[in-house]
C-alpha positions as CSV (number, residue, x, y, z in Angstrom):
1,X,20.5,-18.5,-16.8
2,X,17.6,-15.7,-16.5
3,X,19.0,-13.2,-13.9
4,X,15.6,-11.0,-12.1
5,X,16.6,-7.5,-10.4
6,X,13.5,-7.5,-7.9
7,X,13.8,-3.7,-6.5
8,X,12.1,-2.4,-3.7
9,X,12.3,0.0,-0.7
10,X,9.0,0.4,0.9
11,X,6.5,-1.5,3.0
12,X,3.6,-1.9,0.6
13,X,6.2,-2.7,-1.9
14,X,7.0,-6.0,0.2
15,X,3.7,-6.5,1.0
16,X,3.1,-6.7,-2.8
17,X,6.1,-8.1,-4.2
18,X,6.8,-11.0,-1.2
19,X,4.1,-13.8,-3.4
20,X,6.2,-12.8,-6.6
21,X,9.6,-13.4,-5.3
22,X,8.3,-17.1,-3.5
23,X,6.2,-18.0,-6.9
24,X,9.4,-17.0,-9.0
25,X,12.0,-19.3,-7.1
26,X,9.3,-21.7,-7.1
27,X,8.8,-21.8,-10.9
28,X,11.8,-20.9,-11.8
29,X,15.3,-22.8,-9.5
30,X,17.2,-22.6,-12.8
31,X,16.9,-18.5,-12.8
32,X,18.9,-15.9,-10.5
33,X,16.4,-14.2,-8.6
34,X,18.3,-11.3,-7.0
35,X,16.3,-8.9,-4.6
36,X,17.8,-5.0,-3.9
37,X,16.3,-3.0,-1.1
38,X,17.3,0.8,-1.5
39,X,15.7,1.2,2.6
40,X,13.6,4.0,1.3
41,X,11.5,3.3,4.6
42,X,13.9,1.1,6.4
43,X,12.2,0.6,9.6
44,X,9.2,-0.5,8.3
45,X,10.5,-2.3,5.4
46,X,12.8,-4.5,7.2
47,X,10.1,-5.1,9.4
48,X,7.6,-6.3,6.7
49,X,10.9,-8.5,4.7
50,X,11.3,-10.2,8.3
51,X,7.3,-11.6,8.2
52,X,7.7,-12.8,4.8
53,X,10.7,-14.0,5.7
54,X,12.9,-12.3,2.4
55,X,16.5,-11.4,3.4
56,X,17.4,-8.9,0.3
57,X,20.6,-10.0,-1.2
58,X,21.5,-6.1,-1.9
59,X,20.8,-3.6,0.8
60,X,21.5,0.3,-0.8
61,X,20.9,1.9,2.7
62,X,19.8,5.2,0.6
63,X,17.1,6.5,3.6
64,X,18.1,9.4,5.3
65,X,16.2,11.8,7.8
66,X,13.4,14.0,6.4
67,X,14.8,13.4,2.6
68,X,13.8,15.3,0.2
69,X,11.9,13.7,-3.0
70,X,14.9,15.2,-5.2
71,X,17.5,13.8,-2.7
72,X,16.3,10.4,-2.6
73,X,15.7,10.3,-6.6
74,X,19.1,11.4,-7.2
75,X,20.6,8.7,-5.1
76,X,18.3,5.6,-6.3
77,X,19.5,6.9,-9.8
78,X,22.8,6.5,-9.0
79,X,22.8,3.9,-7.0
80,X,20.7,1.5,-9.4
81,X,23.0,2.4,-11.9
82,X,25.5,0.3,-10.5
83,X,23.4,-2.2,-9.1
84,X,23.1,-2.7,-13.1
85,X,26.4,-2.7,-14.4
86,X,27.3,-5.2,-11.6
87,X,24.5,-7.5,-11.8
88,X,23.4,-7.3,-15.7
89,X,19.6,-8.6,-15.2
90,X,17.5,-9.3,-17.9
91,X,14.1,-8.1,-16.1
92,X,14.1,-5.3,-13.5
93,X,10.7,-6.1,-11.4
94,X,9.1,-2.7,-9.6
95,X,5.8,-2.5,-7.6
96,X,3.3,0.3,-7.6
97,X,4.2,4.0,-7.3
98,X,6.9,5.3,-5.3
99,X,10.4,6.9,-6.0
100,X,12.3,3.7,-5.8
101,X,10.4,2.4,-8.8
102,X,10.4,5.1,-10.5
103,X,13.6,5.6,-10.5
104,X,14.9,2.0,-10.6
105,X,12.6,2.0,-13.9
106,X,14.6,4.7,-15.4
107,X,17.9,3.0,-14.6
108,X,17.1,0.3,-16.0
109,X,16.0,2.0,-19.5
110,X,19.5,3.9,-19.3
111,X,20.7,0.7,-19.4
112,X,18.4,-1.1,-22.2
113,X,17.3,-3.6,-19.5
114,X,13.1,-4.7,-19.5
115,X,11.0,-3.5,-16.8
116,X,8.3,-5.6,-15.3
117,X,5.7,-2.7,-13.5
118,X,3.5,-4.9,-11.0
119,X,0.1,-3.0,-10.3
120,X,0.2,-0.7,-13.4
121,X,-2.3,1.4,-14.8
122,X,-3.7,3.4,-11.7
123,X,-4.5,6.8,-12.8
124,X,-6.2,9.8,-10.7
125,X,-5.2,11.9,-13.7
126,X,-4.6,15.0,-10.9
127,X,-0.8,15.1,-10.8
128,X,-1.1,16.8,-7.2
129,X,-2.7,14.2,-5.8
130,X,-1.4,11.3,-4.8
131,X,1.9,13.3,-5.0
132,X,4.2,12.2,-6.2
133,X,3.0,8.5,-6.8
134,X,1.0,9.9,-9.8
135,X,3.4,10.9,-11.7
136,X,5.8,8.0,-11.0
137,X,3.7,5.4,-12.1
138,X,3.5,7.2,-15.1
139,X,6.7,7.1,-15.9
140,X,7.1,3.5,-14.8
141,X,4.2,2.7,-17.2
142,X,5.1,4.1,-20.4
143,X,9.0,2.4,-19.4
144,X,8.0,-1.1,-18.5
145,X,7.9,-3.6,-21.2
146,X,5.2,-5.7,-19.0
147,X,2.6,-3.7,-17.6
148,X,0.4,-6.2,-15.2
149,X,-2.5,-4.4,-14.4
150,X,-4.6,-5.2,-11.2
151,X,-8.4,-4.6,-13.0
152,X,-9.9,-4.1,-15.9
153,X,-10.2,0.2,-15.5
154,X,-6.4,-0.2,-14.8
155,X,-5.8,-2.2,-18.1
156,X,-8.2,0.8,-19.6
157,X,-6.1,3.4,-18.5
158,X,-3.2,2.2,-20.1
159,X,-4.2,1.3,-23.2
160,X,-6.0,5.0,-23.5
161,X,-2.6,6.4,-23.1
162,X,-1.3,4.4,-26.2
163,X,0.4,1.6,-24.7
164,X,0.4,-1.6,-26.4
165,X,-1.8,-4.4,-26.2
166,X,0.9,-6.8,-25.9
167,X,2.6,-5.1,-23.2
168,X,-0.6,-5.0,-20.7
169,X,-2.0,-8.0,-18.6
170,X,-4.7,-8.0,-15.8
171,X,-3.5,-10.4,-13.2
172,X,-5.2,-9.4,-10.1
173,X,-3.5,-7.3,-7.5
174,X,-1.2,-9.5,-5.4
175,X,-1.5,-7.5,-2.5
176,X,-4.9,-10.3,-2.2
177,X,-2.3,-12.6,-2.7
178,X,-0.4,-11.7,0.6
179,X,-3.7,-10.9,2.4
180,X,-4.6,-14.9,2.2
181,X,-1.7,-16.5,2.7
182,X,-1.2,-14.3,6.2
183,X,-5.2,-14.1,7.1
184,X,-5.1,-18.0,7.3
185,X,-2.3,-18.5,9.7
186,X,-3.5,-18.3,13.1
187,X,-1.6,-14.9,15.2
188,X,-2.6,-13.6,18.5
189,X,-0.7,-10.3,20.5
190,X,1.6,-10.5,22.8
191,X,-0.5,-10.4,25.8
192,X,1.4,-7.5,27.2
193,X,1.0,-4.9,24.3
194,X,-1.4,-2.3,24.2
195,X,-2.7,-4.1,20.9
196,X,-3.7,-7.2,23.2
197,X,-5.5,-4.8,25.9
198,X,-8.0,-3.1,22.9
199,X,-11.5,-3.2,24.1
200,X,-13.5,-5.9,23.1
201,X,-16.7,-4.5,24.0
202,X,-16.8,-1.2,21.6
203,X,-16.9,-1.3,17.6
204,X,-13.0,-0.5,16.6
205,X,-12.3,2.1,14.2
206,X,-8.8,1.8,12.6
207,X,-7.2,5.1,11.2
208,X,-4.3,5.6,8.7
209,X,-3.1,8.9,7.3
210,X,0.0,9.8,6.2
211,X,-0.2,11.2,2.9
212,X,2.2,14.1,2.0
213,X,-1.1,15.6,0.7
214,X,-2.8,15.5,3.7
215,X,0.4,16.8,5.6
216,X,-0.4,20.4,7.8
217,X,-4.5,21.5,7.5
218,X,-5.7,18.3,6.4
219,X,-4.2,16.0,8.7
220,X,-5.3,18.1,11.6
221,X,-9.1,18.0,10.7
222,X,-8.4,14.7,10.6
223,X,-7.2,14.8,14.2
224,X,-10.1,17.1,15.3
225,X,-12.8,14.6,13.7
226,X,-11.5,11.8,15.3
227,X,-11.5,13.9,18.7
228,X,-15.0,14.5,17.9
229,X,-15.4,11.3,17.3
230,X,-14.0,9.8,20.6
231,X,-15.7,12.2,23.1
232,X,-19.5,11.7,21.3
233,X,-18.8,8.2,21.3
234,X,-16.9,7.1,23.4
235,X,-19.6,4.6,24.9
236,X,-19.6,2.3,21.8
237,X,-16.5,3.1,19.6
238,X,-12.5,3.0,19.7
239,X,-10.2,4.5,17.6
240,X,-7.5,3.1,17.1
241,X,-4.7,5.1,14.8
242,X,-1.5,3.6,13.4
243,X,0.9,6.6,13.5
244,X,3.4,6.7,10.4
245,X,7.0,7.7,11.8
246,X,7.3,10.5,9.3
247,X,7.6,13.9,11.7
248,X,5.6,15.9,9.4
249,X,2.4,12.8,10.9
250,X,4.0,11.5,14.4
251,X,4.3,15.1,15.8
252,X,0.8,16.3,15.0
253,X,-1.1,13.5,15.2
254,X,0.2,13.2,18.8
255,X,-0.3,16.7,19.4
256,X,-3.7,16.3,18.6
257,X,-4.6,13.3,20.4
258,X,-2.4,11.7,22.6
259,X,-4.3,12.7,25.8
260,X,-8.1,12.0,24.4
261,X,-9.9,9.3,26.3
262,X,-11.2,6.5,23.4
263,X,-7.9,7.0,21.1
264,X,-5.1,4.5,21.1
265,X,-2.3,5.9,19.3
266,X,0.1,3.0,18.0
267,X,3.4,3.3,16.0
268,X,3.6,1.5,12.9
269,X,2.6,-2.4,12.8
270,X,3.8,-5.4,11.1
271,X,2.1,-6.8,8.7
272,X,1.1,-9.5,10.8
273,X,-0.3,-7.4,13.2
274,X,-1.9,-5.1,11.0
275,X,-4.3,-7.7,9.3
276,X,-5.2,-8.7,13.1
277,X,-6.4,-5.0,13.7
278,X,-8.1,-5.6,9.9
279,X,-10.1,-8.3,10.8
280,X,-10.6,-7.1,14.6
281,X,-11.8,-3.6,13.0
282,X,-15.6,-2.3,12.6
283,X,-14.7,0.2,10.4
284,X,-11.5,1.0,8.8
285,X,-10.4,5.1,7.8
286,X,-7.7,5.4,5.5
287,X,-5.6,7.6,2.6
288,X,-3.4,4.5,2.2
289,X,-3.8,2.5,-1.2
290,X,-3.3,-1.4,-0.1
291,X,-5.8,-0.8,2.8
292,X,-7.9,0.2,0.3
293,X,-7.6,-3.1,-1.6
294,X,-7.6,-5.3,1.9
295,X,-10.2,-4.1,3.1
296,X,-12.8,-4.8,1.0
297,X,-11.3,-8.6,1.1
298,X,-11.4,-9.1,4.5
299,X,-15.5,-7.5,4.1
300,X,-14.5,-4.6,5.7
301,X,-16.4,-0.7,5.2
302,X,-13.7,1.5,4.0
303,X,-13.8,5.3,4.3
304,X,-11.3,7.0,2.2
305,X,-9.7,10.3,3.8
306,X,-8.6,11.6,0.2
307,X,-10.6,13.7,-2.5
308,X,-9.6,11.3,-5.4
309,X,-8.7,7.8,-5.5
310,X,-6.7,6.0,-8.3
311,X,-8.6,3.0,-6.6
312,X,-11.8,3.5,-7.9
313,X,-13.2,-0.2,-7.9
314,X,-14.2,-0.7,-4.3
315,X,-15.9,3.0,-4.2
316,X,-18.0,2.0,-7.6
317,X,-19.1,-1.4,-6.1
318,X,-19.5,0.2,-2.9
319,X,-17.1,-1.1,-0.1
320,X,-15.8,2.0,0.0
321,X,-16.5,5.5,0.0
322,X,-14.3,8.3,-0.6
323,X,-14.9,11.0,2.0
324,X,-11.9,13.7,2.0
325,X,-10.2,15.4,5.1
326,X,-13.1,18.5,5.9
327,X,-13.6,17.4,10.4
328,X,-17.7,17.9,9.9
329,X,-17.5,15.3,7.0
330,X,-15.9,12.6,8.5
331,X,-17.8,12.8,11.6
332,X,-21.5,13.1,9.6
333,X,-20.3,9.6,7.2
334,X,-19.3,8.1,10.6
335,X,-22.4,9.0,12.3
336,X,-24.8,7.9,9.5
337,X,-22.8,4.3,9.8
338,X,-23.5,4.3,13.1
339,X,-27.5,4.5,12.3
340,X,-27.7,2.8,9.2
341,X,-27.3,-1.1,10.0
342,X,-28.4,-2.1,6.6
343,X,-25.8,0.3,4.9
344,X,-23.3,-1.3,7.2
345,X,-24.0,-4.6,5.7
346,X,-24.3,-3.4,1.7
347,X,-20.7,-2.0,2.3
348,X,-19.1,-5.1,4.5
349,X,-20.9,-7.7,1.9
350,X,-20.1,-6.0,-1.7
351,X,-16.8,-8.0,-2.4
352,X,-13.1,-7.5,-3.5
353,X,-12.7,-6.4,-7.3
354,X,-9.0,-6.9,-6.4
355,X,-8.5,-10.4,-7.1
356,X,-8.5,-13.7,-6.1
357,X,-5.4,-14.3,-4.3
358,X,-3.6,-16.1,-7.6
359,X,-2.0,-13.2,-9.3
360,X,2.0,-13.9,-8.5
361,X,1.1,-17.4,-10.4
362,X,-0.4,-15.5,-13.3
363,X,3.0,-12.6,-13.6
364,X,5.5,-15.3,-13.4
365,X,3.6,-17.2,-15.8
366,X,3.6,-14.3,-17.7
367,X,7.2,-14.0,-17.7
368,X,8.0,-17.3,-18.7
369,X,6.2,-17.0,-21.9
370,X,9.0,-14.5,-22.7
């Protein structure tokens, strides 16, 4: 029997992973499909399993308050290192960029066991920035003896740094994947939230930001541009900002704007709820990598609050546009939507160069050849 170690421990990695683990113990009833969540956002994590509805069969509990990157590492290390003596998988499946695969990936090496990176290849080549996903996916990369890239550039990317042909395969990112199969089920608010009562009658702008990059001097122009943003107006737009639970983002974003008229300040979302706000949304802000891929999807103008993107399809077909943290920016690239109708439409109209919604077919296909 083929025994999979699926491994994850944030949000996006649910997000992403959740149409792998349903197409592998669709394709594959005669394999052990065994799925460890180190809680490295627990919260929101748990959250996310609960929509998808994934109970993880190993549970490492590893989140504690206002970690450190070194702290968490050492514990994932550890604590996979077990998982692997216990469980003896054949494959070891990781998602995208964060500590928990990168350190689930180097496990699993320790332990001579093949690594299967989903959404490989995405490169800012600026180690600072996304820190420390850059790095990380690095690592995972030049580990993983499958490598499915989401596009073509990411494909690139990996075969530039001299990994094998055989080892890379563009599948489409299955974030797209997720995106459909929740977009077509019908989901309204609760009636009684503050999400229900958003006006209906101004153009929503939904804001994300919660970078460690953007932690401090950037987050707070942020904060001062949406201000600006609310009290000029206020007549025709509301912003809308999902607030990551991170105190380094809760504490000064609701310093900044918890008391400005035209701001709704929300905690963090299901995913359920979050692709309502999506499609309910004018215009969507964001330093967050799957928005960056939904967006454009669900034909939505994305502005990117970072100065370098490892996502650099939707910005080079232009349903997206990277814009950075500086107050004065944000607020001229809002302001110039505002006025330019027919931009608007280039931007909600260019497409998705993420996929098509099959790529956890096309992986575990992938896998069975093996």
């Amino acid at each position: 029997m083929v025994k999979f170690l699926v491994v994850l421990g944030t949000r996006p990695e649910a997000i992403k992973l959740a149409p792998v683990i349903d197409e592998l113990r669709r394709r594959l009833p005669h394999a052990s499909v065994c799925i460890c969540s180190t809680g490295q956002h627990r919260e929101m994590l748990a959250q996310t399993l609960g929509v998808f509805n994934i109970t993880p069969d190993l549970d490492l509990a590893l989140m504690q308050p206002d970690q450190s990157l070194s702290g968490l590492s050492a514990r994932v290390l550890t604590a996979m290192d077990d998982v692997l003596t216990s469980y003896a998988p054949e494959w070891v499946i990781v998602q995208g960029d964060t500590t928990t695969v990168a350190m689930a990936a180097i496990a699993a090496n320790h332990r001579r066991v093949k690594v299967a990176h989903v959404e490989a290849g995405l490169r800012t080549y600026d180690r600072a920035n996304p820190f420390p996903e850059e790095m990380n996916r690095v690592i995972t990369d030049h580990i993983s003896e499958l490598n499915f890239a989401p596009t073509w550039a990411a494909q690139q990317n990996l075969l530039r740094e001299g990994i094998e042909e055989r080892r890379v395969v563009v599948v489409g990112n299955t974030v797209i994947d997720a995106l459909h199969t929740l977009a077509a089920q019908p989901w309204q608010p609760d009636p009684t939230t503050l999400l229900a009562q958003l006006p209906h009658t101004h153009r929503l702008i939904l804001v994300t930001a919660h970078r460690r990059e953007n932690f401090g001097a950037p987050l707070a122009a942020i904060c001062t541009a949406l201000q600006r943003l609310a009290e000029n107006h206020g007549d025709r737009v509301h912003i809308v900002y999902l607030v990551h639970r991170n105190p380094h983002v809760w504490s000064a974003v609701h310093a900044h704007l918890s008391n400005v008229a035209g701001v709704t300040l929300l905690p963090p979302v299901d995913y359920r709820a979050l692709i309502y706000l999506m499609q309910r949304a004018w215009l969507i802000m964001t330093d967050s990598g799957g928005i960056q891929e939904e967006a454009p999807a669900l034909g939505k103008p994305v502005f990117v609050l970072r100065t370098t993107t490892e996502r650099p399809e939707a910005v080079d077909i232009g349903a997206a546009q990277l814009i950075g943290t500086d107050a004065d920016r944000i607020v001229a690239a809002v302001e110039a939507l505002l006025r330019d109708e027919e931009r608007y439409a280039r931007m909600a109209t260019a497409g998705s160069p993420y996929g098509d919604g099959h790529a956890a077919a096309r992986i575990v296909a992938h896998l069975l050849e093996r």
